[in-house]
DOVO-293922 format. One line per field, with one value per residue (C-alpha): residue number from 1; chain; x, y, z. Coordinates in Angstrom, 2 decimals. Layout:
REM residues N
n	(NUM	...) .
chain	(A	...) .
xx	(X	...) .
yy	(Y	...) .
zz	(Z	...) .
***
This chain:
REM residues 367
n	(1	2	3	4	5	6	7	8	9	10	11	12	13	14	15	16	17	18	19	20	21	22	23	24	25	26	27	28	29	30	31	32	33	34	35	36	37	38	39	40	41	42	43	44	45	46	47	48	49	50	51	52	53	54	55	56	57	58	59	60	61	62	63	64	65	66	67	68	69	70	71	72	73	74	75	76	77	78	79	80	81	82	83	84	85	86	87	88	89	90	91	92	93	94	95	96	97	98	99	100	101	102	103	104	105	106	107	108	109	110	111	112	113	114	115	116	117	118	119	120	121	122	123	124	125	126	127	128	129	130	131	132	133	134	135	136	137	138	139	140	141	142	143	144	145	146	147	148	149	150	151	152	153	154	155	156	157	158	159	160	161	162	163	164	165	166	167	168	169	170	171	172	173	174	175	176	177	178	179	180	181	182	183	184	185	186	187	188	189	190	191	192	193	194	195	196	197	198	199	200	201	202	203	204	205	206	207	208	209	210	211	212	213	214	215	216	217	218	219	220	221	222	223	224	225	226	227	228	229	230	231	232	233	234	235	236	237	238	239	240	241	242	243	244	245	246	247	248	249	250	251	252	253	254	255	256	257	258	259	260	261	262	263	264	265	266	267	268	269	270	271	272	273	274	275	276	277	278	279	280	281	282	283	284	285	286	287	288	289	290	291	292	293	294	295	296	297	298	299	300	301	302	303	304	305	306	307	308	309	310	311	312	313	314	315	316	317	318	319	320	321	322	323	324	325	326	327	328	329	330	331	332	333	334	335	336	337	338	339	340	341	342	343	344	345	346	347	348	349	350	351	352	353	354	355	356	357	358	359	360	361	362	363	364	365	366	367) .
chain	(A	A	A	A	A	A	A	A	A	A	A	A	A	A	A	A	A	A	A	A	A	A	A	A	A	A	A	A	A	A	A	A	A	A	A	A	A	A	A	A	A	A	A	A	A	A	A	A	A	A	A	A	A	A	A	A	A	A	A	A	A	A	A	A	A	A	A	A	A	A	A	A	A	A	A	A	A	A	A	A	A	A	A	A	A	A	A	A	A	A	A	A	A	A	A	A	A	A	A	A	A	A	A	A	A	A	A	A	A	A	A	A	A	A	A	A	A	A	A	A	A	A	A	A	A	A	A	A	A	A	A	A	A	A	A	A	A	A	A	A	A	A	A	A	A	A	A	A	A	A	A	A	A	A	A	A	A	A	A	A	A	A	A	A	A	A	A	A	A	A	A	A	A	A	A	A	A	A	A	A	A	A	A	A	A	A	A	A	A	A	A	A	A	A	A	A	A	A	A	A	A	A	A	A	A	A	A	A	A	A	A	A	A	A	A	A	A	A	A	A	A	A	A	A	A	A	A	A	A	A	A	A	A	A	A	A	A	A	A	A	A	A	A	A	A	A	A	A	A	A	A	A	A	A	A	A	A	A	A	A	A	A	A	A	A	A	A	A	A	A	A	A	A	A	A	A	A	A	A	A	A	A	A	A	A	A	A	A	A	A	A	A	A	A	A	A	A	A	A	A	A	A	A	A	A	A	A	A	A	A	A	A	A	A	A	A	A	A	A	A	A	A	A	A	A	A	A	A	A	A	A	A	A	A	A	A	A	A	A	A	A	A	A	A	A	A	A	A	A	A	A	A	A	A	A	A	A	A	A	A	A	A	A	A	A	A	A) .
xx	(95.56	92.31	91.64	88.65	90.81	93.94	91.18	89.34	86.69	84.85	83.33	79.63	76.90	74.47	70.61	69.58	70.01	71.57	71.95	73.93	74.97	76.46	78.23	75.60	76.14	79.09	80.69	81.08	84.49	83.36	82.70	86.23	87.54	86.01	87.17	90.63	90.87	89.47	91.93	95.05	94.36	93.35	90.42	88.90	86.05	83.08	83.15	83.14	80.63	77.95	79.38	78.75	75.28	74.01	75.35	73.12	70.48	70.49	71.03	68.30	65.80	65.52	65.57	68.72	70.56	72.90	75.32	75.29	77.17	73.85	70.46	70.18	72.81	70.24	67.88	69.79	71.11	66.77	66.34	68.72	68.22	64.31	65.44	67.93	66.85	71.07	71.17	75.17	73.92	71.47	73.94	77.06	74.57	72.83	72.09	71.01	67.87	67.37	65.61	64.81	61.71	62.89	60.10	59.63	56.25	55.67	53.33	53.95	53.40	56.16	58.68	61.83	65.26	66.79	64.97	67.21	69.88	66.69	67.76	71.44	70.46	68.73	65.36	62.42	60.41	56.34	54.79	51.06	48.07	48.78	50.54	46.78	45.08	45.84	44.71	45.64	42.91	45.23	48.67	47.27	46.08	49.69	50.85	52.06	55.13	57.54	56.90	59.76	59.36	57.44	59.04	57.22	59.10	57.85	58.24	55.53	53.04	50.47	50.33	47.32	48.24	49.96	48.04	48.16	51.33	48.93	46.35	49.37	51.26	47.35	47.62	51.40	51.45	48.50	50.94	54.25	55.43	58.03	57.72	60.83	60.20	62.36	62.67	66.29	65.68	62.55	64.11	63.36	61.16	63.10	60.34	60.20	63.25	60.72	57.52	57.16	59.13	56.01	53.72	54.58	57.40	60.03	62.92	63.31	66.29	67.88	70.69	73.65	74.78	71.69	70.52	72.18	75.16	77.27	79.62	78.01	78.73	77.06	72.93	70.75	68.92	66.69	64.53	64.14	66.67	65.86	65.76	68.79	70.84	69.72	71.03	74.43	74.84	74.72	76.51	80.47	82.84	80.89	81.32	77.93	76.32	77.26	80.60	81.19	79.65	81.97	82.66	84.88	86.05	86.21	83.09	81.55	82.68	81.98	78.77	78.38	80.10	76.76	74.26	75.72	74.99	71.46	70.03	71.45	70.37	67.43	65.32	62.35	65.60	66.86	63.30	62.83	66.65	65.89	62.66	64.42	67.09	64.43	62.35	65.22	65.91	62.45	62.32	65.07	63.88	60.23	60.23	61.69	59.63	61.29	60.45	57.44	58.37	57.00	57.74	56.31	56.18	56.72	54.05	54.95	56.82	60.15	61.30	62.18	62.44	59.00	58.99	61.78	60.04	61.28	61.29	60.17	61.15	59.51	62.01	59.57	62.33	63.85	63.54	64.49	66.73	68.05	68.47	69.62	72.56	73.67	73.47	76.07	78.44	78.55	81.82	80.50	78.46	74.78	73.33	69.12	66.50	63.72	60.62	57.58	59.26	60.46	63.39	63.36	65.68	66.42	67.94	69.14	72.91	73.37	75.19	74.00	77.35	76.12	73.01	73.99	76.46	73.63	71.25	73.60	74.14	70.51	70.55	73.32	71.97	68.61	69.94) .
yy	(165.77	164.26	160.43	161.19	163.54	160.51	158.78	161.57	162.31	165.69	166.20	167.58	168.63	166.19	166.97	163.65	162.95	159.96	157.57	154.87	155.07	158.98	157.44	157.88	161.01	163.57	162.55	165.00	165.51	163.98	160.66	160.82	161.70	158.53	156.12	157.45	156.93	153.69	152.58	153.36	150.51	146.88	145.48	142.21	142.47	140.46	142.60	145.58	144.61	144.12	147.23	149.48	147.99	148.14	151.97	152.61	150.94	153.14	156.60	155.56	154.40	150.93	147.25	145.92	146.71	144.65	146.92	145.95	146.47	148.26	147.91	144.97	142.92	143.26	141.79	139.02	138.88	138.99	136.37	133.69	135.14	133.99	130.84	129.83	131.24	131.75	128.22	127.69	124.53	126.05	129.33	127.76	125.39	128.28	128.80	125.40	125.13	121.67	121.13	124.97	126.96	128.41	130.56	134.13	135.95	138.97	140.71	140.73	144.57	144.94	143.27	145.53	145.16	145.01	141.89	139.73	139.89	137.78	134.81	135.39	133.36	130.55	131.46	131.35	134.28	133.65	136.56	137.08	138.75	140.63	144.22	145.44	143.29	141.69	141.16	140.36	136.74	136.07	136.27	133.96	131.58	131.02	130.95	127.35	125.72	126.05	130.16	131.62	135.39	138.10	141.02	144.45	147.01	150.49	152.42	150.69	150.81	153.27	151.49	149.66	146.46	146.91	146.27	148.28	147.01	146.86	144.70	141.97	142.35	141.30	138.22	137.63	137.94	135.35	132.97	134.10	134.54	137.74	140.48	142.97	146.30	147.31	151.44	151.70	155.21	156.62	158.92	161.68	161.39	160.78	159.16	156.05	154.88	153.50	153.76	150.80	148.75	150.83	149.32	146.07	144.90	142.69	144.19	147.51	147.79	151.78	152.49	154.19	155.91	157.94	160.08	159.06	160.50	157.18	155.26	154.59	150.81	150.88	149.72	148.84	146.48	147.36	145.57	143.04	141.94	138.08	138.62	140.55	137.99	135.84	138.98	139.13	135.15	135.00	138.32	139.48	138.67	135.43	132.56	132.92	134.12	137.16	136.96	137.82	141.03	142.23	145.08	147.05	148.45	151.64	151.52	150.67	153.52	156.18	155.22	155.42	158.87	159.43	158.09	160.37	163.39	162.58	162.23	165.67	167.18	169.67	168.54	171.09	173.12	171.14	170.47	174.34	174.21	172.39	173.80	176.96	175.72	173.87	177.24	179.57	177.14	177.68	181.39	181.70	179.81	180.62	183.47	180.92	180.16	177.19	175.04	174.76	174.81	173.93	172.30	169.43	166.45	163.00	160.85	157.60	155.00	154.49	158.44	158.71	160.33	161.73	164.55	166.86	169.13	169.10	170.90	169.40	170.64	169.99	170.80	172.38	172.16	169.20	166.05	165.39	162.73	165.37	167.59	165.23	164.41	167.93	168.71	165.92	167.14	170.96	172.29	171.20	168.58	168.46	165.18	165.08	162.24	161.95	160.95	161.11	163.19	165.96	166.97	166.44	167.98	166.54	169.21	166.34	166.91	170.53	172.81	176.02	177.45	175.05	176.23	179.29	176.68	174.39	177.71	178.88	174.77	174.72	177.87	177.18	174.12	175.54	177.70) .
zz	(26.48	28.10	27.40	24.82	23.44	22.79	21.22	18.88	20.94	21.52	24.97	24.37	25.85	27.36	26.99	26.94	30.98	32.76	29.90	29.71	26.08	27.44	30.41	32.91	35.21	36.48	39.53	42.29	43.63	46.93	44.43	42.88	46.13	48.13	44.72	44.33	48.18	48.12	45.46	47.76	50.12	50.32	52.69	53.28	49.71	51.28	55.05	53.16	50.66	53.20	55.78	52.59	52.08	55.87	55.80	52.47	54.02	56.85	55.41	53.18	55.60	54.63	56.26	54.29	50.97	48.32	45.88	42.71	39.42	37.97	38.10	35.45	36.96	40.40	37.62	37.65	41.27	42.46	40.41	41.70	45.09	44.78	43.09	45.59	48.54	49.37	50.22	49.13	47.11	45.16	44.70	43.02	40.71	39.09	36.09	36.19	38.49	39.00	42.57	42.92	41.36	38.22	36.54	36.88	36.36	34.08	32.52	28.78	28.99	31.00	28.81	28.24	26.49	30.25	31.70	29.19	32.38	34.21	32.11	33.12	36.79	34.58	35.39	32.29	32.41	31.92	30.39	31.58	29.53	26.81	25.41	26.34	28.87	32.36	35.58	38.91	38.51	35.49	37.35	40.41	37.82	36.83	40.24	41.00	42.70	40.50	40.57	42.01	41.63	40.10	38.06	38.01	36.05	37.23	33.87	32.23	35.46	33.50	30.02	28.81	29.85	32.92	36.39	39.64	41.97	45.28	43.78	42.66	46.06	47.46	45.29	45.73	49.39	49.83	48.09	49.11	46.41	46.15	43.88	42.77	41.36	39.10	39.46	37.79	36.73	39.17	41.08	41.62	43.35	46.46	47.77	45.73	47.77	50.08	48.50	46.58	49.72	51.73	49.35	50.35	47.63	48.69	46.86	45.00	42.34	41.42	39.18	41.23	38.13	37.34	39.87	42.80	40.67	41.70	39.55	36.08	37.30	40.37	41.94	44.39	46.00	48.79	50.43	53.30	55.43	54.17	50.49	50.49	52.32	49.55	47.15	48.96	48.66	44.62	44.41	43.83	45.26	46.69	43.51	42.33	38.89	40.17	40.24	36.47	37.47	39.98	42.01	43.29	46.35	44.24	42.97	46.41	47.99	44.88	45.45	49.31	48.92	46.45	48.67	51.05	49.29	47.69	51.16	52.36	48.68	48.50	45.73	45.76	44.76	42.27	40.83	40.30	38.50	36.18	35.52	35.32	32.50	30.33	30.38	29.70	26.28	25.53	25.68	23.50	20.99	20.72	18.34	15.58	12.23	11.71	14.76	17.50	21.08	24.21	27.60	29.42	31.41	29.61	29.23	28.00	29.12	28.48	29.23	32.84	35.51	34.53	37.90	35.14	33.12	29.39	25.85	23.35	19.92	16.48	13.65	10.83	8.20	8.33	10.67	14.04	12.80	10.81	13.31	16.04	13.44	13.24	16.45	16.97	14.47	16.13	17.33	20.39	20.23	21.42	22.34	22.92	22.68	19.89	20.70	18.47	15.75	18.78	19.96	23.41	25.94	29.37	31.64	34.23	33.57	31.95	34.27	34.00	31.57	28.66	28.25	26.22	24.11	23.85	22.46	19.84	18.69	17.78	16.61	14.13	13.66	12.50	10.05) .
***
C-alpha cells in the first residue's frame, strides 16, 4: 500500500504542469538516488550549503548561487540580503530594520500572491504607477535612501502596466540600487538562467521543483558573488529569517543531482515532445460536437512556462468548472487548469502512457 493510498488518495494524471498545489514535478531516480544517499550520512550543514551552491553556480554558468527552500522563501532571503547587506548585526535583528534601508520598490502591476514572503524579512514594499501605467521617471522619483531593493517579477513583464527590465536596470544602476528578478517558473527557456543576470540584474530567483525537476522544496538564487554572500548570511542553517525555512542536506543534494541533468538535457527535444503529446490530444478529440479544440501558446500572465505549446478546450455542454470537476472524480483522475472558460492542458509532466488514459477521461467525461 502506497502512502496516498493509507490515506485515500488516488494518484492521477497531471495536465496542469509543475504546480505546487500537485506536488511540483517527478523526481528522476538519479534525484531519489542522490537524497536517499544524502540521508545516510552526516556533514558539517553550512560547508555544504555553500559547496552545493558554488557547484550550481558553475554547471550553470553563473558568478555565485544560494539554495533555497523555494523560490518565495529567495523572496524573502533577497530582501534581507539588500537590507542587511550580511552584516551579522543587521542579519540576526531582522525583521526589525532599524538602522538599515527597509523599503522595497514595485510596480503595482507586478503585485502577486507570492511577494507576501517579501514582508517575511521586514521590509515594506512601495508599489509604483498603477495596474496600467508606469515608467522608469516614476520609479527614480521614488528612489531615496531608505530604498533598499527593487522587485521585478518576470511573469507580468508584458502587461499594460509593467515597464521594460533594461530601461529600470538604466535607472537602478545610476543609483545602485539592486534589482531581483523573480523568474520562479521561466524556464524553459534554458536561456533565462543567465539572461536576465546578462541583462544586468543583480540576482535571479528559479523554483528547483518545477523544471529543474528538483525537490518540490528546493530554489535558486543566482546572481553576483556579493549579493549572494549577503543571500547565504540570512539563509538556513545560519540564525537568520531564514532559518525557519530550512534545508536539508537531502534536499540540497536532490537538487544538485537535478541541476546536473537539466544542463546535459536536450531541450529542442523535449520542446518537440511535448508539442507532440499536446497535438496527439488534439487530434483525438477534434471530430467532437460537444467541445472546440485547438492548441496554442499562452498569452497572459500568470500561465507559465509560456515556450510549451497547449490545448485549450471549450466544453460546449456544460462548463469548464463542470468539467474540471468530473475530470477529478474519474477512475483516474485528471487534473487541468481553466483559464478564460477553457480547459487548458499543460503537457509539462504527462509521460507519454497517460495520454491515452487522459483521452478516454475526457472522453467519458464528455459524455
Amino acid at each position: 500500500m502506497t502512502i496516498y493510498e493509507k490515506f485515500g488518495f488516488k494518484p492521477g494524471i497531471n495536465a496542469c504542469g509543475t504546480v505546487t498545489r500537485l506536488g511540483g514535478t517527478r523526481l528522476s531516480p538519479e534525484v531519489t538516488k542522490a537524497m536517499t544517499d544524502a540521508s545516510k550520512s552526516f556533514i558539517p550543514m553550512h560547508d555544504f550549503h555553500k559547496k552545493a551552491g558554488e557547484y550550481v553556480a558553475e554547471l550553470l554558468g553563473v558568478e555565485a548561487c544560494c539554495i533555497t527552500c523555494g523560490a518565495a522563501a529567495g523572496l524573502a532571503i533577497t530582501g534581507a540580503a539588500c537590507m542587511s547587506r550580511g552584516e551579522q548585526a543587521k542579519v540576526l535583528r531582522l525583521p526589525d530594520t532599524t538602522g538599515m534601508p527597509g523599503e522595497i520598490l514595485m510596480l503595482k502591476s507586478h503585485r502577486i500572491l507570492y511577494d507576501q514572503a517579501i514582508l517575511l524579512s521586514g521590509a515594506r514594499v512601495k508599489e509604483i504607477g498603477s495596474t496600467s501605467f508606469a515608467s522608469s521617471d516614476l520609479v527614480e522619483a521614488e528612489i531615496n535612501e531608505n530604498t533598499a531593493l527593487f522587485v521585478y517579477i518576470a511573469e507580468n513583464e508584458n502587461v499594460r502596466g509593467s515597464v521594460p527590465l533594461p530601461e529600470l536596470i538604466s535607472v537602478l544602476k545610476k543609483h545602485n540600487i539592486p534589482i531581483v528578478v523573480d523568474a520562479a517558473a521561466e524556464l524553459p527557456p534554458v536561456k533565462n538562467i543567465i539572461g536576465y543576470l546578462k541583462a544586468g540584474a543583480d540576482m535571479v530567483l528559479f523554483s528547483g521543483g518545477k523544471e529543474i525537476r528538483g525537490p518540490q522544496d528546493s530554489g535558486l538564487i543566482l546572481g553576483s558573488k556579493e549579493f549572494i554572500d549577503a543571500c547565504t548570511a540570512n539563509c538556513c542553517p545560519n540564525y537568520s529569517i531564514g532559518r525557519s525555512m530550512k534545508i536539508s542536506k537531502e534536499v540540497i543534494a536532490g537538487l544538485v543531482a537535478a541541476v546536473e541533468l537539466f544542463v546535459d538535457k536536450d531541450y529542442d527535444k523535449q520542446i518537440k515532445d511535448w508539442e507532440d503529446m499536446s497535438n496527439k490530444i488534439a487530434k483525438s478529440l477534434e471530430n467532437r460536437t460537444d467541445i472546440e479544440i485547438r492548441t496554442g501558446y499562452p498569452t497572459e500572465p500568470g500561465i507559465q512556462p509560456v515556450d510549451i505549446l497547449r490545448v485549450f478546450l471549450k466544453p460546449l455542454r456544460m462548463s469548464a468548472l463542470e468539467l474540471q470537476e468530473k475530470l477529478q472524480n474519474a477512475p483516474t483522475p485528471v487534473y487541468v487548469n481553466i483559464h478564460n472558460y477553457n480547459i487548458v492542458l499543460n503537457p509539462q509532466c504527462l509521460e507519454p502512457e497517460e495520454l491515452d488514459p487522459l483521452i478516454e477521461a475526457f472522453k467519458m467525461c464528455l459524455d
